[in-house]
N, C-alpha and C positions, 0 to 999 in steps of 0.2 A: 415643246415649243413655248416661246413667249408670245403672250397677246395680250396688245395694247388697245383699250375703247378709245382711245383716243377723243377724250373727255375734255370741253362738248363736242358732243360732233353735230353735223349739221343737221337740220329741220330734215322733217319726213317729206319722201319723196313727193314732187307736185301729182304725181299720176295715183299717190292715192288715196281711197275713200271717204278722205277727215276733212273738207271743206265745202262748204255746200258753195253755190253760185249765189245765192242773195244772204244779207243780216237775217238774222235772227227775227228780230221783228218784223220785216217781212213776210216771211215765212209764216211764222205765228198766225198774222191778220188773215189767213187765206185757211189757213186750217181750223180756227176760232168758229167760222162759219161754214166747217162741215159736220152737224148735227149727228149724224150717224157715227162718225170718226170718235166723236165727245162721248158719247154713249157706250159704244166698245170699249174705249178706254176706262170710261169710268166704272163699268163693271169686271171688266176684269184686270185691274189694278187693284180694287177693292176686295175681290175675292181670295187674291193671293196675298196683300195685307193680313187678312185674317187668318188665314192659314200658317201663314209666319207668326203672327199675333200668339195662335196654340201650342208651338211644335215649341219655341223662345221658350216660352210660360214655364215649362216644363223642365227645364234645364236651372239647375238651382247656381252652378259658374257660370253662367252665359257671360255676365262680363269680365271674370277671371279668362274664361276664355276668347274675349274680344282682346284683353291686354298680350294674353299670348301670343295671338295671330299680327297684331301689332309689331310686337316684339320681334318676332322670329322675321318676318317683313325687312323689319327696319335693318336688322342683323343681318341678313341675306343681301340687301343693296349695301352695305358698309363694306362688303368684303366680294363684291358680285364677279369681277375678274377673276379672281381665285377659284372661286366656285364654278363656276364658267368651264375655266380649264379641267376642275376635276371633270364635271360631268362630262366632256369631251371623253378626257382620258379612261371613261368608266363608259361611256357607250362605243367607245373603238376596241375597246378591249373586248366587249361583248360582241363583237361581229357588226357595228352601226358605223355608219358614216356621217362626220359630220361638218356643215358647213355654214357657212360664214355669210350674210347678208347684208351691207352696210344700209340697205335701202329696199324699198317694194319694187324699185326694177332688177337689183340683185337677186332678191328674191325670186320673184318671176322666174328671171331666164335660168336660175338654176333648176327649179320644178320642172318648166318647158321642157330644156334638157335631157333630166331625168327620165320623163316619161316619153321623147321621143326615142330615146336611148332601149326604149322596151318597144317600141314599135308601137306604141297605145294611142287610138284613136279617140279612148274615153278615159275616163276617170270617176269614179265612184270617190265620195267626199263626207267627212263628219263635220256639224255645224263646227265652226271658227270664226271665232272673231280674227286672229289674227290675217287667215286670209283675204278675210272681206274686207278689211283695213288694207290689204296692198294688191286689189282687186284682179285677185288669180284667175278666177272666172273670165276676166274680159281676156286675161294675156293669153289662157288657154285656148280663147274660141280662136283668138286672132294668128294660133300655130296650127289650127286646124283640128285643134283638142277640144271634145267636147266633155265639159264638167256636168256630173250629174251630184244634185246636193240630193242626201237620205236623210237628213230631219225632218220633219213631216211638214214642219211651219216653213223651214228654207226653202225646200220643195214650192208650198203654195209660192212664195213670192215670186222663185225662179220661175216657175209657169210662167207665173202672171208678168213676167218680166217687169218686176219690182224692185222696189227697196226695203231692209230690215226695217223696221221700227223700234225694235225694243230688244235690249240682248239676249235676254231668257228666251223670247218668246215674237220671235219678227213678224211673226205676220197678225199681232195680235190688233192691228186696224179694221181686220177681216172678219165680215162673217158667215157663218154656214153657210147663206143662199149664194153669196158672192165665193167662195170658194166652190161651191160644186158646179159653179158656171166656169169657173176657170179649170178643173179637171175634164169636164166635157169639150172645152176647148182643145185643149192641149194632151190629153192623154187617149193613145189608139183605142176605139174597141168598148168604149163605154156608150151603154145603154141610156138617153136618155129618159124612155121610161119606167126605166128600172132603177139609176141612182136616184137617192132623195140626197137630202140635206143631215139626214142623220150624222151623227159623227163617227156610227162603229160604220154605217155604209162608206163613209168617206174614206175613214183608215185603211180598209179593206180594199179599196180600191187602190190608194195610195201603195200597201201592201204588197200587190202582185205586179203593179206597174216597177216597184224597187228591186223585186226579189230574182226578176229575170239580169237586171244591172248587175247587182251581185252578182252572181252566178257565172256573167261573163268577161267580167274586171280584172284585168290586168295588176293594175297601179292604183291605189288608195291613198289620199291624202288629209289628213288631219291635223288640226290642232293640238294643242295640252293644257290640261287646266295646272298642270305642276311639270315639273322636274327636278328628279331627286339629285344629286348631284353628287350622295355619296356612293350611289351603286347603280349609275345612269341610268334609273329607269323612268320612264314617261307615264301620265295619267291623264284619263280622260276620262273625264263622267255625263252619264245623260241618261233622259227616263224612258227611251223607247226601244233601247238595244238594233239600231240602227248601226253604232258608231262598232257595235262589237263584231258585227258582221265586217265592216270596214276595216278596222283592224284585224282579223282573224283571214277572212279567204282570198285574198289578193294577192300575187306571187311578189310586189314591191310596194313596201309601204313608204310614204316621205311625211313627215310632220314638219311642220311649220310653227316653231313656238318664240314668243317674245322672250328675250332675256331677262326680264323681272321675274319670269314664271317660276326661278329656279331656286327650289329650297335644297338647303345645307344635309338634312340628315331625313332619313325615312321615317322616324318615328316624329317626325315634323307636319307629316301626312294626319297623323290622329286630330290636332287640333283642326284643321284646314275641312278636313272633313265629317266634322260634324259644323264647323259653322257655315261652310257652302249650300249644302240642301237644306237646310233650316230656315238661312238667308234666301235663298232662290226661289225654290218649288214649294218653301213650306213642308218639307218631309224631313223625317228621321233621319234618313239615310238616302243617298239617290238607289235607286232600282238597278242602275250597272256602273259600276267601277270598273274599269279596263285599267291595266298597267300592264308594261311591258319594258322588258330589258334588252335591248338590242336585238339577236335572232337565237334563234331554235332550231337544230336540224329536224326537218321532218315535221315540224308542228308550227304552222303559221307563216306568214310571210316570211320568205328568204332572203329578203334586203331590205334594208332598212335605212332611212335617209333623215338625216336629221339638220334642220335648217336652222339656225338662232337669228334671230330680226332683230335689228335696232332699229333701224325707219324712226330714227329720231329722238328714242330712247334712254339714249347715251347724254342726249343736250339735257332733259328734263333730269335725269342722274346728276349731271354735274350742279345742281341748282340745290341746295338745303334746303329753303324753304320751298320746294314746289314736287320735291323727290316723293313724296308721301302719296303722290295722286299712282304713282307705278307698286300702290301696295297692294292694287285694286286686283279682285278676286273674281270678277264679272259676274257679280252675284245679281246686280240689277234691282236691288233693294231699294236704293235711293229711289230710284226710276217711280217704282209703286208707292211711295209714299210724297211726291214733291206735287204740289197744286200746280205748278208751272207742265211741268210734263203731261200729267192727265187732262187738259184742256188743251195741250195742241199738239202729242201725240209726237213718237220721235224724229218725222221726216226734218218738221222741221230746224232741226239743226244743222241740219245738211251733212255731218258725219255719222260715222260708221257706230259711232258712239255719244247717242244722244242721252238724256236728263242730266242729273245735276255732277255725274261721274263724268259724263261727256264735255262739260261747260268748263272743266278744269283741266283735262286732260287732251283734249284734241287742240288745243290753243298751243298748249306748250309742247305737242309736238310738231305742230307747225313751224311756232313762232309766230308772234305778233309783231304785225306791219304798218299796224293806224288805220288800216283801209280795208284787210281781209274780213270777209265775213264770218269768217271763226275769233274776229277782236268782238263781237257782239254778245258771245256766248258767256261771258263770266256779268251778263248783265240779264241773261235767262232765268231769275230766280229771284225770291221776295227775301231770300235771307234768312229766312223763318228758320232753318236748321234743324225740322227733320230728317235730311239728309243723314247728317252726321250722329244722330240716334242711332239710326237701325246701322249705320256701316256696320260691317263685324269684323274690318278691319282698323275702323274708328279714323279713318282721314279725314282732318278736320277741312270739308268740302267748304263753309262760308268761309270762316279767314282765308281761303286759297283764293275764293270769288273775289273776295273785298283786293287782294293783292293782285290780281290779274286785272281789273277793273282800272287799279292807280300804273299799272306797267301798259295797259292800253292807252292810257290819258298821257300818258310819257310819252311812248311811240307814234301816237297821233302828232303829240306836237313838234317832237322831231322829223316830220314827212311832210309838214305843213310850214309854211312860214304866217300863211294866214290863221289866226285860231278859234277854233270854232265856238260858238255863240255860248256854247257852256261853260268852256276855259276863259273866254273873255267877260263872263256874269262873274267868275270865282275869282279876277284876279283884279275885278273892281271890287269883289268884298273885299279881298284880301286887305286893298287898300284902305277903307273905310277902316275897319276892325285896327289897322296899325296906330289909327292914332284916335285916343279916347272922346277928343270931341269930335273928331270927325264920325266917329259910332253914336256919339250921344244927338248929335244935329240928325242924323241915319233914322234914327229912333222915333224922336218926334218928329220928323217928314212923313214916317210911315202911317201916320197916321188920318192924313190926308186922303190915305187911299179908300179908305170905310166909305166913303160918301160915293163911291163907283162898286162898292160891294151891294149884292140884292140876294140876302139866302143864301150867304157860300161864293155865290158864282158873280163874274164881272158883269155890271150895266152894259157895260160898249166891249166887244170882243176884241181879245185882243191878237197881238200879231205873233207870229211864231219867232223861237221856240216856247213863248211861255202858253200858245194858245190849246198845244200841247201837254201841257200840266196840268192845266185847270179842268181840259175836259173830262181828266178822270178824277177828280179829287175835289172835295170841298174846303173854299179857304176858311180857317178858321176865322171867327168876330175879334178884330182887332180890340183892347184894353181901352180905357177914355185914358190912363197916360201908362208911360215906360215902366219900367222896373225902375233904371234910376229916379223917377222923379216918384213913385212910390216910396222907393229908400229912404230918401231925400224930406220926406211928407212925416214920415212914419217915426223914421231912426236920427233923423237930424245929421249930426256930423260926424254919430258915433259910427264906428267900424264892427 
C-alpha cells in the first residue's frame, strides 16, 4: 500500500494532554511558593545531574556519539514515510497488526476497541509518554476500562489522582511521607501501622498490589522508545522490570508509538542505547531492555497491535527549522539541568511535556494562536543554554525558543487588531532607530530620566507594563552623555 502523511497535517487533537488552562507564568507564580515542591525538585534534579555528570565522564565519543544520534535522527525524519511503510511491512509479516492514528481520538477509539474486542475490563500499562500525551487513561475509564499504570512513579500519581511532572520520573514533586499516605488511601489491605515511609516498605507494597494485575491481565499496553523499521521490531526500556512483565504475560499486546520513534536499521539501536541511560538515569545501561518482533507461537502475547500516532507530528515534520525538536529521545536531560524547570517543577506547563523539551515541542504540536497558553512556553526559559549541552541528541532547544517566541509575536498580531503594549513599545522604537536624529534626540531625552532614578529603581512607580520590568531588575546608572556626543568629544569628525 501507499501512505501519504499528508504534510502538514493538522495540530494535535484538542482532547489532548499538551495544553494546560493558564500561561505559563501563571502557573509558575503559584508553584514559586510551594517550598516543599522547590525542595524536591532541587534535590533530586541535582542528584541525577551528577550521576549523568559520571557515567558521560567516562565515555571518551560521548560527542562522536551525540553527532551520531543527531545524524541517524535527522536521516530517519528525511525519509520517515519510507521507513513507516517498511516497518509496517516488517511487523505484519511477523504476525502484528498495524494501525493508523491521525489523532488522540483515533487513537483512543482504536485501543478502546481493541481491548473491548477481548472482553477486558482492565488493562495493565508500561509508562508512556505517548499515551499520556492523547490521555488513554481518561478514554479507557469513560468505556468502562479500567487502566492500571505498573511504573512505580505512574502508579503514585494515578493513586493520587495526579499529573506527571517530569518524564523520567512523574511523580518526582512527591515525597516519602506523602506517598505512603496516598498508598494507604488507595491501596486494599495495608497496615497502617505497619507501613512506614521507607522506600523498600513502599516498593514492596507497590509490588504485591501490581503483581495480582499481572497475573490477571488480559491486554497490555505500551509505549516504545524505538522502532526498528528494518525488521519491525519495538523497544522498550525501563529500570524496574514492570514493563517486561507487561510485555511478556498478557494474551494481547497493543503499543502505542509516535512516528519520529522509528529508526532505519537495528544496529542504529547501539548508539541510541548507550546515550539514553546515560542521559536519563545516569546508568551504563538500563537494567531491562525489552524488544519484540511481532508474535511468537507459544511464548508471549498472541496479538499484537500496533498503533503509529501523529497527533500533530506530521505539521512539526513539515517545518525545517522546528523538525529537530521530534529528534527527542525522552531522556529528560534538559529538564535536570534548566534553572527554570527546578524552581517551578513540571506542572506548570500544563503539558504532558514539561522543561525546556516541552517549551518547544508542545507549542508546535498544537500550533500557536496568540492567545493559547502553550504561546507562553517558548518564553519558560532564561536562554542560558544548558539545555542544549547535555541533549544527546544536540537539538538546538534556545534558537527553537528564540523562533517560536517571534512566531508567537506574529500570531498574536494577527488575532489582534489592537497590539499589545510590547508590540506597540517595539514599533515606537522601531521608529525612532529609522531615522538617525530621531535616535540621536532619543538619546539625549534619556537622560532626563536619571533625576526619577534612586539606586536602580524608579522614585514614583511606574504604570504597567514597564512596572513589571523594573520589579525584577535594576536599571543601570544612565552616562552624563551618549555615545554619539562621546564620539563627537573624543574622535571629532573622523570615522
Amino acid at each position: 500500500m501507499s501512505t501519504f502523511l499528508g504534510m502538514p497535517g493538522p495540530p494535535a487533537s484538542p482532547d489532548s494532554d499538551l495544553t494546560g488552562t493558564r500561561p505559563f507564568p501563571a502557573a509558575a507564580r503559584d508553584a514559586l511558593g510551594n517550598s516543599r515542591l522547590r525542595r524536591n525538585l532541587s534535590n533530586a534534579t541535582g542528584i541525577i545531574r551528577g550521576k549523568r555528570a559520571n557515567v558521560v565522564g567516562e565515555v571518551a565519543d560521548w560527542e562522536e556519539l551525540r553527532e551520531a544520534g543527531a545524524a541517524i535522527k535527522a536521516s530517519a525524519l528525511a525519509r520517515l514515510p519510507a521507513l513507516l511503510e517498511q516497518l509496517e511491512e516488517q511487523v505484519t509479516a511477523r504476525g502484528g497488526v498495524v494501525h493508523w492514528a491521525r489523532d488522540a481520538d483515533e487513537a483512543n477509539r482504536i485501543v478502546v476497541d481493541l481491548a473491548r474486542a477481548k472482553d477486558a475490563t482492565e488493562v495493565v500499562k508500561v509508562k508512556s509518554m505517548a499515551t499520556q500525551e492523547i490521555a488513554l487513561n481518561e478514554a479507557l475509564e469513560a468505556a468502562g476500562i479500567t487502566p492500571i499504570e505498573t511504573d512505580l512513579a505512574e502508579l503514585i500519581v494515578q493513586l493520587a489522582h495526579d499529573k506527571p511532572s517530569h518524564i523520567l520520573v512523574p511523580a518526582i514533586h512527591r515525597g516519602r511521607a506523602e506517598i505512603r499516605e496516598i498508598f494507604l488511601k488507595r491501596m486494599p489491605g495495608l497496615d497502617p501501622d505497619l507501613l512506614t515511609d521507607e522506600p523498600a516498605q513502599l516498593a514492596a507494597a507497590a509490588r504485591a498490589y501490581l503483581r495480582e494485575a499481572f497475573l490477571r491481565a488480559k491486554v497490555a499496553v505500551s509505549g516504545a522508545n524505538f522502532g526498528v523499521a528494518e525488521t519491525g521490531t519495538l523497544t522498550v526500556v525501563e529500570s524496574e522490570g514492570n514493563g517486561r512483565m507487561c510485555l511478556t504475560l498478557p494474551e494481547t499486546l497493543i503499543t502505542v508509538m509516535g512516528i519520529e520513534k522509528v529508526l532505519p536499521t537495528w544496529r542504529d539501536l547501539e548508539v541510541f542505547l548507550q546515550l539514553l541511560p546515560r542521559s536519563s538515569t545516569g546508568e551504563r545501561m538500563n537494567p531491562y531492555t525489552s524488544t519484540w518482533t511481532g508474535i511468537t507461537p507459544g511464548d508471549g502475547p498472541q496479538e499484537f497491535h500496533l498503533v503509529l500516532l501523529d497527533n500533530g507530528r506530521t505539521r512539526v515534520l513539515a517545518d525545517p527549522d522546528g523538525r529537530s525538536a521530534l529528534h527527542c529521545i525522552r531522556c529528560s536531560a534538559c529538564l535536570n539541568v534548566c534553572p527554570v524547570y527546578e524552581r517551578t517543577g513540571g506542572h506548570a506547563y500544563g503539558s504532558v511535556y514539561p522543561g525546556p523539551i516541552g517549551a518547544i515541542l508542545s507549542p508546535q504540536l498544537t500550533g500557536m494562536t496568540g492567545d493559547s497558553p502553550n504561546d507562553s512556553l517558548p518564553y519558560a526559559s532564561s536562554l542560558c543554554g544548558a539545555c542544549e549541552e547535555v541533549c544527546p541528541v544536540k537539538i538546538p532547544i534556545p534558537a527553537q525558543l528564540v523562533r517560536l517566541r517571534a512566531e508567537h509575536t506574529e500570531a498574536h498580531a494577527d488575532s489582534h487588531r489592537i497590539p499589545s503594549p510590547e508590540a506597540a513599545s517595539m514599533r515606537a522604537a522601531a521608529w525612532i532607530m529609522k531615522d538617525a536624529k530621531r535616535f540621536a534626540r532619543a538619546g539625549r531625552s534619556a537622560r532626563l530620566s536619571r533625576r526619577g532614578m534612586r539606586r536602580g529603581r524608579p522614585a514614583i512607580p511606574l504604570p504597567p507594563p514597564l512596572s513589571g520590568w523594573v520589579a525584577s531588575r535594576d536599571v543601570p546608572d544612565l552616562p552624563d552623555e551618549t555615545f554619539r556626543e562621546w564620539w563627537a568629544r573624543t574622535r571629532g569628525d573622523r570615522s
